[in-house]
mmCIF file of the N, C-alpha and C atoms, coordinates in Angstrom:
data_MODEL
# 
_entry.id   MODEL 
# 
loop_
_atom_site.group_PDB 
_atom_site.id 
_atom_site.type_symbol 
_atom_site.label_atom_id 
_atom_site.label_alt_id 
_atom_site.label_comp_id 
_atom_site.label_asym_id 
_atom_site.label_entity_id 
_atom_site.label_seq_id 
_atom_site.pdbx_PDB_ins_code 
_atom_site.Cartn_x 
_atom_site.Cartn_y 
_atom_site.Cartn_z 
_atom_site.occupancy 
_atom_site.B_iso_or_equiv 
_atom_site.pdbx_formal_charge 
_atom_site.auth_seq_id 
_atom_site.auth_comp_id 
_atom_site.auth_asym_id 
_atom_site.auth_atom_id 
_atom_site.pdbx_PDB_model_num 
ATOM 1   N N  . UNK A 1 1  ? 104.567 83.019 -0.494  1.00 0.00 ? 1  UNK A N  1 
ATOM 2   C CA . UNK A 1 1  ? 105.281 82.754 0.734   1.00 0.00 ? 1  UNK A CA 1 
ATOM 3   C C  . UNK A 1 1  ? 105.735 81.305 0.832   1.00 0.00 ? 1  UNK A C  1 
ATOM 4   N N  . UNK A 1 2  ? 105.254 80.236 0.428   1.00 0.00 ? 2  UNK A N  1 
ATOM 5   C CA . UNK A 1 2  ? 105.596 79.108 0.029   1.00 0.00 ? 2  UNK A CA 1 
ATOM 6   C C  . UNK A 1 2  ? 106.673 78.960 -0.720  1.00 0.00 ? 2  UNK A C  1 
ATOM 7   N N  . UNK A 1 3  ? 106.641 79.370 -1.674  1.00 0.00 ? 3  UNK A N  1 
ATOM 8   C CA . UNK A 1 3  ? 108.446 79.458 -1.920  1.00 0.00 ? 3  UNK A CA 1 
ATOM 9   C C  . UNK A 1 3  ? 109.468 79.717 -1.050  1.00 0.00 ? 3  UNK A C  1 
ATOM 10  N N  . UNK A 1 4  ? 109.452 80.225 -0.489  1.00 0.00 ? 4  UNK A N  1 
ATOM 11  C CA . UNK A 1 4  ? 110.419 81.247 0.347   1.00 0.00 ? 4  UNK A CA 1 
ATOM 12  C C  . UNK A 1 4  ? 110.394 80.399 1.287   1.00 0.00 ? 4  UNK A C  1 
ATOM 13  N N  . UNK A 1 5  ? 109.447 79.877 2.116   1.00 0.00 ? 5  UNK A N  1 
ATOM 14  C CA . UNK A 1 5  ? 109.771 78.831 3.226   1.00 0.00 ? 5  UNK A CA 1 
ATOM 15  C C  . UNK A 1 5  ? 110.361 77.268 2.267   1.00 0.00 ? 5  UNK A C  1 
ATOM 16  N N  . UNK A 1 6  ? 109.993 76.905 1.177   1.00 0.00 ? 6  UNK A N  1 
ATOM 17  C CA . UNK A 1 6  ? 110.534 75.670 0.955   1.00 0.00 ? 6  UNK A CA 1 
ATOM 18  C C  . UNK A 1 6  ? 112.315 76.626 0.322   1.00 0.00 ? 6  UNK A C  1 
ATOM 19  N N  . UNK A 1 7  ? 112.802 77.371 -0.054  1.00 0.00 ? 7  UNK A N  1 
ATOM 20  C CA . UNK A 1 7  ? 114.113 77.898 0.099   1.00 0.00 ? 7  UNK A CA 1 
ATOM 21  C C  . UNK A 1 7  ? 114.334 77.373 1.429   1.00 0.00 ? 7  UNK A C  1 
ATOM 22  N N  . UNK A 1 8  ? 113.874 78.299 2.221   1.00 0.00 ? 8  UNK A N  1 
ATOM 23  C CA . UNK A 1 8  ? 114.652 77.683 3.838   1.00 0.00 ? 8  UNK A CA 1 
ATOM 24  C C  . UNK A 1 8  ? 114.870 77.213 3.940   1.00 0.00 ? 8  UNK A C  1 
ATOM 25  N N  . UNK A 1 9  ? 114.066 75.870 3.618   1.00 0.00 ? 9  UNK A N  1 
ATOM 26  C CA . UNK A 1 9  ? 114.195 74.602 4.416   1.00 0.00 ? 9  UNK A CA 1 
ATOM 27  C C  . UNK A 1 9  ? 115.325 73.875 3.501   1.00 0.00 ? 9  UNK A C  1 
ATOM 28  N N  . UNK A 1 10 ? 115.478 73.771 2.203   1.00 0.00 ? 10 UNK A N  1 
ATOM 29  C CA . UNK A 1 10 ? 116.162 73.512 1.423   1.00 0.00 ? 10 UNK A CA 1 
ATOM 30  C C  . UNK A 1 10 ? 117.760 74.242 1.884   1.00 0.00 ? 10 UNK A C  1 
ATOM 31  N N  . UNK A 1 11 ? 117.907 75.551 2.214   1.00 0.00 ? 11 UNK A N  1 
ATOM 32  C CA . UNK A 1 11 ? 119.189 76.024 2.705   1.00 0.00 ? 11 UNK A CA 1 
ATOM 33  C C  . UNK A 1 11 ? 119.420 75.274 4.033   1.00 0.00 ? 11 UNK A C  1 
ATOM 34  N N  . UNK A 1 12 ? 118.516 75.414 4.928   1.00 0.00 ? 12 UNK A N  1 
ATOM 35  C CA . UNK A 1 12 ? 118.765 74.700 6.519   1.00 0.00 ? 12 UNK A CA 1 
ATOM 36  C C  . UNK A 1 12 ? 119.163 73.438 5.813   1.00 0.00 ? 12 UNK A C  1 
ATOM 37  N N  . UNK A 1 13 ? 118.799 72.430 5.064   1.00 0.00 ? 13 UNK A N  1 
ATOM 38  C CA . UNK A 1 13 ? 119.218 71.283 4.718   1.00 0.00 ? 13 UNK A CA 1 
ATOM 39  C C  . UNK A 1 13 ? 120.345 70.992 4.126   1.00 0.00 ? 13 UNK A C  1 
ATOM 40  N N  . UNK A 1 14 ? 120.647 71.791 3.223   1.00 0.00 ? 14 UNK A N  1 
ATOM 41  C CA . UNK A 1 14 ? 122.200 71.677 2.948   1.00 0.00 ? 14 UNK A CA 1 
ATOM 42  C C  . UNK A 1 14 ? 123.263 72.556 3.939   1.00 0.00 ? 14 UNK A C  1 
ATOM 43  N N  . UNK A 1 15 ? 122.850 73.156 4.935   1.00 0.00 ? 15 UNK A N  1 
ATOM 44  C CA . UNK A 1 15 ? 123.950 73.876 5.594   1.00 0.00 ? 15 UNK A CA 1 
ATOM 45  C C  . UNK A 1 15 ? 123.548 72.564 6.787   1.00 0.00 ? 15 UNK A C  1 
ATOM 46  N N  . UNK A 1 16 ? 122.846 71.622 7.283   1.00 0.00 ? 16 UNK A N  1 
ATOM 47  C CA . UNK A 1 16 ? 123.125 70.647 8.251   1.00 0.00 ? 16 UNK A CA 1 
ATOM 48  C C  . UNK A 1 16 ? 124.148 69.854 7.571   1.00 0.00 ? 16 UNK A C  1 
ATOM 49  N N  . UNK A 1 17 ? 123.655 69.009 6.438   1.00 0.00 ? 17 UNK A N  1 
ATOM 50  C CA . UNK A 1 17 ? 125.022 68.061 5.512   1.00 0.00 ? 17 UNK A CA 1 
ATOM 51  C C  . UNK A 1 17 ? 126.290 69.120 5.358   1.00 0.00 ? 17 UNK A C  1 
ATOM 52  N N  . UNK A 1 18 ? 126.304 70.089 5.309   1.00 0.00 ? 18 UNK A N  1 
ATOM 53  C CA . UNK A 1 18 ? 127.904 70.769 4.978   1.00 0.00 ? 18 UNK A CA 1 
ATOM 54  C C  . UNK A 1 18 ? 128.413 70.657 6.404   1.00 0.00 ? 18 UNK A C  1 
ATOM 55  N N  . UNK A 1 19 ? 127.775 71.119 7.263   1.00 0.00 ? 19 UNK A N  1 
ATOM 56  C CA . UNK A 1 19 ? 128.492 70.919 8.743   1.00 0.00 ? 19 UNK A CA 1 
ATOM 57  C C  . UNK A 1 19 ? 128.666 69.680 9.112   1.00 0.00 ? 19 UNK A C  1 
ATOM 58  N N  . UNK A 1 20 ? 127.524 68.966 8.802   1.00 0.00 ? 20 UNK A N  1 
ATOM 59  C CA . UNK A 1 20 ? 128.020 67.028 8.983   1.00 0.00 ? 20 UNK A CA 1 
ATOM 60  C C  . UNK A 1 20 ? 129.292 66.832 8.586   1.00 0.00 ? 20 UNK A C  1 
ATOM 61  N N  . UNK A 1 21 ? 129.594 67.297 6.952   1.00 0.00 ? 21 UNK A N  1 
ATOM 62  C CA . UNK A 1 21 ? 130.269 66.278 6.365   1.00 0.00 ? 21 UNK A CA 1 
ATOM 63  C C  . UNK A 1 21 ? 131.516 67.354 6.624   1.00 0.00 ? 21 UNK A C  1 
ATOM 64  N N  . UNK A 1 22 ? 131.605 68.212 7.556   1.00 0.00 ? 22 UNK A N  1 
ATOM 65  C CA . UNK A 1 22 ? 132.778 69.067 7.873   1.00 0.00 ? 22 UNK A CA 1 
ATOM 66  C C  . UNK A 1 22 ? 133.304 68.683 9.268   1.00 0.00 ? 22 UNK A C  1 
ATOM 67  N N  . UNK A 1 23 ? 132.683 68.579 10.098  1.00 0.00 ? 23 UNK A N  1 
ATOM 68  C CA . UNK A 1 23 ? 132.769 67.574 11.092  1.00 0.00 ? 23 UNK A CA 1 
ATOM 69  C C  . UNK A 1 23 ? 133.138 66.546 11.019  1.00 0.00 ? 23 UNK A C  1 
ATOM 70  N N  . UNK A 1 24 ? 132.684 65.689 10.403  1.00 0.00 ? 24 UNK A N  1 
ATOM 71  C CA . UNK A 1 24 ? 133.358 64.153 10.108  1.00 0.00 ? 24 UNK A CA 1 
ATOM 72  C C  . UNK A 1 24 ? 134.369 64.500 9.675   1.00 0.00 ? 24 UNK A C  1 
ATOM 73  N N  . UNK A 1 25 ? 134.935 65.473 8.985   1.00 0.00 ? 25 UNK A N  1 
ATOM 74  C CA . UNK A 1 25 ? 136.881 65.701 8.282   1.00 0.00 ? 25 UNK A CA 1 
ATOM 75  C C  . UNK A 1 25 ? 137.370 66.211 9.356   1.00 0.00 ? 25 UNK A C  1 
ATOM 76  N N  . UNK A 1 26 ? 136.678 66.885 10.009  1.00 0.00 ? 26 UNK A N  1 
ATOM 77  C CA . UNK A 1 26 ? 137.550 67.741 11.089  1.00 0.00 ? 26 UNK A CA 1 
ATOM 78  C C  . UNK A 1 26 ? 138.016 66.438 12.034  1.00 0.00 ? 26 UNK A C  1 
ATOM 79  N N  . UNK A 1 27 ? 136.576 65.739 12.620  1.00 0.00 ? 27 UNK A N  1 
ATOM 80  C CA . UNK A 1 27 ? 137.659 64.428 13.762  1.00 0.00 ? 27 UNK A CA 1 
ATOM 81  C C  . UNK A 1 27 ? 138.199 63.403 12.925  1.00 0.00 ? 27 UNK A C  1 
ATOM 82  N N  . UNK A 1 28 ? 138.259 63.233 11.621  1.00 0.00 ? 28 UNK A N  1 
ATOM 83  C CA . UNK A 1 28 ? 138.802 62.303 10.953  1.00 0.00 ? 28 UNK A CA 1 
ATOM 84  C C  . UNK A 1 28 ? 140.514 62.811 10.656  1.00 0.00 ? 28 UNK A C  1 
ATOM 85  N N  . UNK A 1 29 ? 140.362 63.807 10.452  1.00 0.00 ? 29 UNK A N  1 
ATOM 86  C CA . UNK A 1 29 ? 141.812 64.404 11.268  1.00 0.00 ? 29 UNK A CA 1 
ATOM 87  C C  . UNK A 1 29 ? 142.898 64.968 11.922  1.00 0.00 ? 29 UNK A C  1 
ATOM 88  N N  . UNK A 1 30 ? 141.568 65.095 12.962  1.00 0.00 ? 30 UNK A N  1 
ATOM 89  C CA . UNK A 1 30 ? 142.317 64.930 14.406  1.00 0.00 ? 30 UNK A CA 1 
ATOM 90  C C  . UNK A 1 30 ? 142.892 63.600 14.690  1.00 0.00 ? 30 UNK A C  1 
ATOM 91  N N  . UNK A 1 31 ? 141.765 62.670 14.469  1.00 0.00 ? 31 UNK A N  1 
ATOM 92  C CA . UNK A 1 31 ? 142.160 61.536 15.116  1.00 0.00 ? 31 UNK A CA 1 
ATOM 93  C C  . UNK A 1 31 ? 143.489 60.513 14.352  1.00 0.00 ? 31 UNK A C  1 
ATOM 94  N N  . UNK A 1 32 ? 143.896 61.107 12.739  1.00 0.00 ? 32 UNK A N  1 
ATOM 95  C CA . UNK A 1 32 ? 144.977 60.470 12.290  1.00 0.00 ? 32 UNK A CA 1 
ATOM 96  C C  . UNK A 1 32 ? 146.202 61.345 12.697  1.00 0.00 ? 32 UNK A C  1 
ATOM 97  N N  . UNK A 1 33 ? 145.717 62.726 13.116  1.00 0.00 ? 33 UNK A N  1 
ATOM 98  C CA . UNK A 1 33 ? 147.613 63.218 14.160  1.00 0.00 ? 33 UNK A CA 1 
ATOM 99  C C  . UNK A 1 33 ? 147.484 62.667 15.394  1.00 0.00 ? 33 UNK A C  1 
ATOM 100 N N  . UNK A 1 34 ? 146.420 62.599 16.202  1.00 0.00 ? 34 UNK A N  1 
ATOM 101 C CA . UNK A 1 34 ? 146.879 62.770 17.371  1.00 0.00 ? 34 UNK A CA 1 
ATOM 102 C C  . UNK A 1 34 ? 147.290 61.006 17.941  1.00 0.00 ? 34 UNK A C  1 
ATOM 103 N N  . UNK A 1 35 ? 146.426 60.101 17.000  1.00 0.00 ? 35 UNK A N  1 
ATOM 104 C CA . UNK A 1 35 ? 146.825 58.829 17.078  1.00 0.00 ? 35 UNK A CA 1 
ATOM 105 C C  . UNK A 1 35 ? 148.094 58.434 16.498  1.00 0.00 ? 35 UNK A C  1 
ATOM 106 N N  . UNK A 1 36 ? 148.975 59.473 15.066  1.00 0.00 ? 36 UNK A N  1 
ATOM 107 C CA . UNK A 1 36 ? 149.775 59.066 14.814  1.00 0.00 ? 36 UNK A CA 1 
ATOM 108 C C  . UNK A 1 36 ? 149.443 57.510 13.677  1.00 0.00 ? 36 UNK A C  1 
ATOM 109 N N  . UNK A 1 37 ? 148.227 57.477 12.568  1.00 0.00 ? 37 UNK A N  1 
ATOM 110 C CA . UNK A 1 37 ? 147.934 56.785 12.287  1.00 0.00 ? 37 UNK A CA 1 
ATOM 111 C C  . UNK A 1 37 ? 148.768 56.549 11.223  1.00 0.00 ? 37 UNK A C  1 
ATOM 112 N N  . UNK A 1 38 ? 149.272 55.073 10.492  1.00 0.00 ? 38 UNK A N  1 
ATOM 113 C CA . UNK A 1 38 ? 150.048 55.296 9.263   1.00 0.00 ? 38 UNK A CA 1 
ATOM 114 C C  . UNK A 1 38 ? 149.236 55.918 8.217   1.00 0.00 ? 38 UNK A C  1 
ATOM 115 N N  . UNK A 1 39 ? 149.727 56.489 7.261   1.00 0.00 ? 39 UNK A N  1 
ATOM 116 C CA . UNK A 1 39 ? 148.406 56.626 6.227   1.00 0.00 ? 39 UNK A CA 1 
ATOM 117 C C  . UNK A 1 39 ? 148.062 55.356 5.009   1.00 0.00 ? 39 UNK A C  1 
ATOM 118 N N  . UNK A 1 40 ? 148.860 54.391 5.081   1.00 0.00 ? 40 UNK A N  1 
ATOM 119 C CA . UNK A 1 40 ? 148.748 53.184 4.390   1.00 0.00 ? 40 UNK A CA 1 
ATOM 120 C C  . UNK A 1 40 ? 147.104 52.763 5.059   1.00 0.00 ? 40 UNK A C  1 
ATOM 121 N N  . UNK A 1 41 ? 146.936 52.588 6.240   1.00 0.00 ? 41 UNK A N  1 
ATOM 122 C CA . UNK A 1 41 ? 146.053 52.158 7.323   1.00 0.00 ? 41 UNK A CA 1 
ATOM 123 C C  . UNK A 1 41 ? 145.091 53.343 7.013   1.00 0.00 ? 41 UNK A C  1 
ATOM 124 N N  . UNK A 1 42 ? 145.092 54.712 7.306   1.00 0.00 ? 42 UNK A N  1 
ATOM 125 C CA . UNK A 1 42 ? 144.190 55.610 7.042   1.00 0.00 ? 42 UNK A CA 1 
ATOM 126 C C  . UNK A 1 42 ? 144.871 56.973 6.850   1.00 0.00 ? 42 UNK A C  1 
ATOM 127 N N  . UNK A 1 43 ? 144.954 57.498 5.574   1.00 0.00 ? 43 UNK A N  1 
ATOM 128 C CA . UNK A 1 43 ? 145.477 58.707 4.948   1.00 0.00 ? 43 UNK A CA 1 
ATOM 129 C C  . UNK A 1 43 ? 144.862 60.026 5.696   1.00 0.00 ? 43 UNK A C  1 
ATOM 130 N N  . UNK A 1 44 ? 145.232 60.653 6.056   1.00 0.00 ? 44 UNK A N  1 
ATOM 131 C CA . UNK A 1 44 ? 144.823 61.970 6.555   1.00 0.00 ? 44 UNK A CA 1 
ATOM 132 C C  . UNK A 1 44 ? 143.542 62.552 5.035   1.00 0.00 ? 44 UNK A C  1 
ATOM 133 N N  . UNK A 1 45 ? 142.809 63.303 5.428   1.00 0.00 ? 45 UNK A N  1 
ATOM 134 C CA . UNK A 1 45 ? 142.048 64.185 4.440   1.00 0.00 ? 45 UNK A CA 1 
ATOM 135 C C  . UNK A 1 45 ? 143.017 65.008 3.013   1.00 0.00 ? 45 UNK A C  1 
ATOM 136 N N  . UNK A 1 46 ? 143.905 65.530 4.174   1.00 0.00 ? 46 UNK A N  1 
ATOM 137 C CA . UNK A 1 46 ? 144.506 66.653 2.527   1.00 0.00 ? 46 UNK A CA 1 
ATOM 138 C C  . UNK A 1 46 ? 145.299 65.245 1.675   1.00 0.00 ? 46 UNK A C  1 
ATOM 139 N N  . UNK A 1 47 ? 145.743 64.236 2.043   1.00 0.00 ? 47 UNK A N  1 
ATOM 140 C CA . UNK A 1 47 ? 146.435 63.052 1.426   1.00 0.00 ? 47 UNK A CA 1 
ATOM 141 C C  . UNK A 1 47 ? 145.321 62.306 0.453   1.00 0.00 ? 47 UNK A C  1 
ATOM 142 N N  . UNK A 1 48 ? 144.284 62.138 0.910   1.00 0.00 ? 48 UNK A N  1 
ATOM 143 C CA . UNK A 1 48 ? 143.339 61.801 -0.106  1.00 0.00 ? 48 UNK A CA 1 
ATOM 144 C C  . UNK A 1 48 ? 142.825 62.604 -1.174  1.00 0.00 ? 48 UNK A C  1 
ATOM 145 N N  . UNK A 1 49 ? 142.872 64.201 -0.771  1.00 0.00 ? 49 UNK A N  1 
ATOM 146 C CA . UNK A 1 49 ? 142.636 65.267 -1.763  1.00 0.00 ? 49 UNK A CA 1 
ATOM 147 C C  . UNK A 1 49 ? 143.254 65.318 -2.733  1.00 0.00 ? 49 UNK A C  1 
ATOM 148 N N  . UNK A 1 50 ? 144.929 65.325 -2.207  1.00 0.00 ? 50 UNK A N  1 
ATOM 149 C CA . UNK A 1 50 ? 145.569 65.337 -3.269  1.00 0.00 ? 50 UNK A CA 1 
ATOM 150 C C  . UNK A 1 50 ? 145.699 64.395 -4.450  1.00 0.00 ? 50 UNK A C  1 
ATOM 151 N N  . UNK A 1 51 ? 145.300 63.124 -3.549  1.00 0.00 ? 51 UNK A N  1 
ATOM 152 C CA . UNK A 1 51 ? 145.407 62.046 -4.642  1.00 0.00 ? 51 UNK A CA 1 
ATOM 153 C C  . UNK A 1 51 ? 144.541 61.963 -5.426  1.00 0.00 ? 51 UNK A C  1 
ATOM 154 N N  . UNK A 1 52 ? 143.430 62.703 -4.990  1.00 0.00 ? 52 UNK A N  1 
ATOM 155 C CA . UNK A 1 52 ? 142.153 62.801 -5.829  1.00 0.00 ? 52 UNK A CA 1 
ATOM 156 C C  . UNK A 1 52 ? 142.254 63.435 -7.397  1.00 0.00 ? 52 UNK A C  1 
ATOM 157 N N  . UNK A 1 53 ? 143.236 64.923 -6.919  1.00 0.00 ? 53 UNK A N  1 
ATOM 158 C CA . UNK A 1 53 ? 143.453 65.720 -7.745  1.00 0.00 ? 53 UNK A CA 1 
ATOM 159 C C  . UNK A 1 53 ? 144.474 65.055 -8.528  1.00 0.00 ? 53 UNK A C  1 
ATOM 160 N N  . UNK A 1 54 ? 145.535 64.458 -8.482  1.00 0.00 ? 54 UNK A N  1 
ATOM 161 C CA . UNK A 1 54 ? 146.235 63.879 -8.876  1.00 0.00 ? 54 UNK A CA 1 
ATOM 162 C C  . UNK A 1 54 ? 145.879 63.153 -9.954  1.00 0.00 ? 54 UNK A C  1 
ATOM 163 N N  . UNK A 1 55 ? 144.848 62.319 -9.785  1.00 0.00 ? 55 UNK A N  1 
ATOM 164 C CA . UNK A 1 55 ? 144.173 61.428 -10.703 1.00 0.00 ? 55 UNK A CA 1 
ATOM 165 C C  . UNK A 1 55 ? 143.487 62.102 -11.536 1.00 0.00 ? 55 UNK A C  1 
ATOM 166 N N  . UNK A 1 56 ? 143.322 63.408 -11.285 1.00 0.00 ? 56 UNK A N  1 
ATOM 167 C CA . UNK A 1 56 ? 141.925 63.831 -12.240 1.00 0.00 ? 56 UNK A CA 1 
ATOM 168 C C  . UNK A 1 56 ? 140.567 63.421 -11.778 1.00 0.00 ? 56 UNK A C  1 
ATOM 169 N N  . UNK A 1 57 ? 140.600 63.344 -10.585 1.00 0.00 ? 57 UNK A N  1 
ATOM 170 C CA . UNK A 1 57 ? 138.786 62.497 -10.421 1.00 0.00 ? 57 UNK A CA 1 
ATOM 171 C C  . UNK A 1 57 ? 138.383 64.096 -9.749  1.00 0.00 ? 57 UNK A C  1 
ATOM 172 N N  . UNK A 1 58 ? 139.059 65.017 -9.426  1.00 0.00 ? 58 UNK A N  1 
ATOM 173 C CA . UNK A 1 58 ? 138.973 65.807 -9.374  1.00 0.00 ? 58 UNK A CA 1 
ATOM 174 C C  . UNK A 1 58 ? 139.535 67.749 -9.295  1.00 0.00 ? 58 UNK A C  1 
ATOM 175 N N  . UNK A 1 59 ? 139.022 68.398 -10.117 1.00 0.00 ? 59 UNK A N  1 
ATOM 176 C CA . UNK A 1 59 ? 139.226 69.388 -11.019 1.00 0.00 ? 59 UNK A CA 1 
ATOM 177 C C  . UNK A 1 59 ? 138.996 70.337 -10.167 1.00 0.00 ? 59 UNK A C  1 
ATOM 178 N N  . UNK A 1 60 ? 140.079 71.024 -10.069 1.00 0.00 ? 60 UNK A N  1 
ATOM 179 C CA . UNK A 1 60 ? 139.898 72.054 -9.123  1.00 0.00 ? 60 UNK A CA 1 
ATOM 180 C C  . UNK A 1 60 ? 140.790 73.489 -10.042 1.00 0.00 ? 60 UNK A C  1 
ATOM 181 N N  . UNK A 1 61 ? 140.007 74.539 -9.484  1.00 0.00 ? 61 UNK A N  1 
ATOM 182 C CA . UNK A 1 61 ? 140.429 75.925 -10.396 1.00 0.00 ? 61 UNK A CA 1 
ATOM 183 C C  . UNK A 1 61 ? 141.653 76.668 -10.920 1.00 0.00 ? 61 UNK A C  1 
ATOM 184 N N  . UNK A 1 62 ? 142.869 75.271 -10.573 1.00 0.00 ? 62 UNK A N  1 
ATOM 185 C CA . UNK A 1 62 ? 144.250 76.031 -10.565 1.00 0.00 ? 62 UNK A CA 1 
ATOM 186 C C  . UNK A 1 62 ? 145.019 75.028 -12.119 1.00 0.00 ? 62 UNK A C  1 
ATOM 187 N N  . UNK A 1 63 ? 143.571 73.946 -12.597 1.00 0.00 ? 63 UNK A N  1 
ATOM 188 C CA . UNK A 1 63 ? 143.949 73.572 -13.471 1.00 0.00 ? 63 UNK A CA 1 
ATOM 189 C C  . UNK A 1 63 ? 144.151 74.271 -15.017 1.00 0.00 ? 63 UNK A C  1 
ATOM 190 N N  . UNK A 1 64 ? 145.037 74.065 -15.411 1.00 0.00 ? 64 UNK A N  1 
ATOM 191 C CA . UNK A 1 64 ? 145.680 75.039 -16.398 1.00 0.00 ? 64 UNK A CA 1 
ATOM 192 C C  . UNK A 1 64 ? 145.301 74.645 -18.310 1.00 0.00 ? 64 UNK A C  1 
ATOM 193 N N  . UNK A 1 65 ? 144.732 73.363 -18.057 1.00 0.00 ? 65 UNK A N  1 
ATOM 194 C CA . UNK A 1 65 ? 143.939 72.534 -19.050 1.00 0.00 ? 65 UNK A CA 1 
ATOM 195 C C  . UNK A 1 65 ? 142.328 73.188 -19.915 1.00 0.00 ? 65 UNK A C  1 
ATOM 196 N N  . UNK A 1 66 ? 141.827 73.929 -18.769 1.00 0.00 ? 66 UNK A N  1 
ATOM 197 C CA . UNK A 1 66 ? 140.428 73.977 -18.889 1.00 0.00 ? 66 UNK A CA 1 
ATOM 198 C C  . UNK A 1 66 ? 139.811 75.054 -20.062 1.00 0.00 ? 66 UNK A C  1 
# 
């Protein structure tokens, strides 16, 4: 039964950080439409994604290389 409760706690722990760090994107952009922010100053989320992917720093499943 010890297993099974340290699972839990281990799932409850990464499903708090996934909602954290989903939250923080969600008002991070809201707050670059609704302020109208440049993105020089602060890039919206999908603008940093892409650039991410762009670079190769990150590999995502539509790459045709792999």
């Amino acid at each position: 039964m010890k297993k099974n409760g340290k699972l839990q706690g281990l799932l409850r722990t990464i499903g708090e950080y996934a909602l954290s760090v989903g939250v923080f994107i969600a008002l991070w952009w809201i707050y670059v439409a609704v302020k109208h922010v440049p993105a020089y100053i602060l890039p919206s989320p999908p603008k940093v994604w892409s650039s991410l992917v762009k670079r190769n720093c990150i590999r995502t499943s539509l790459d045709d290389d792999l």
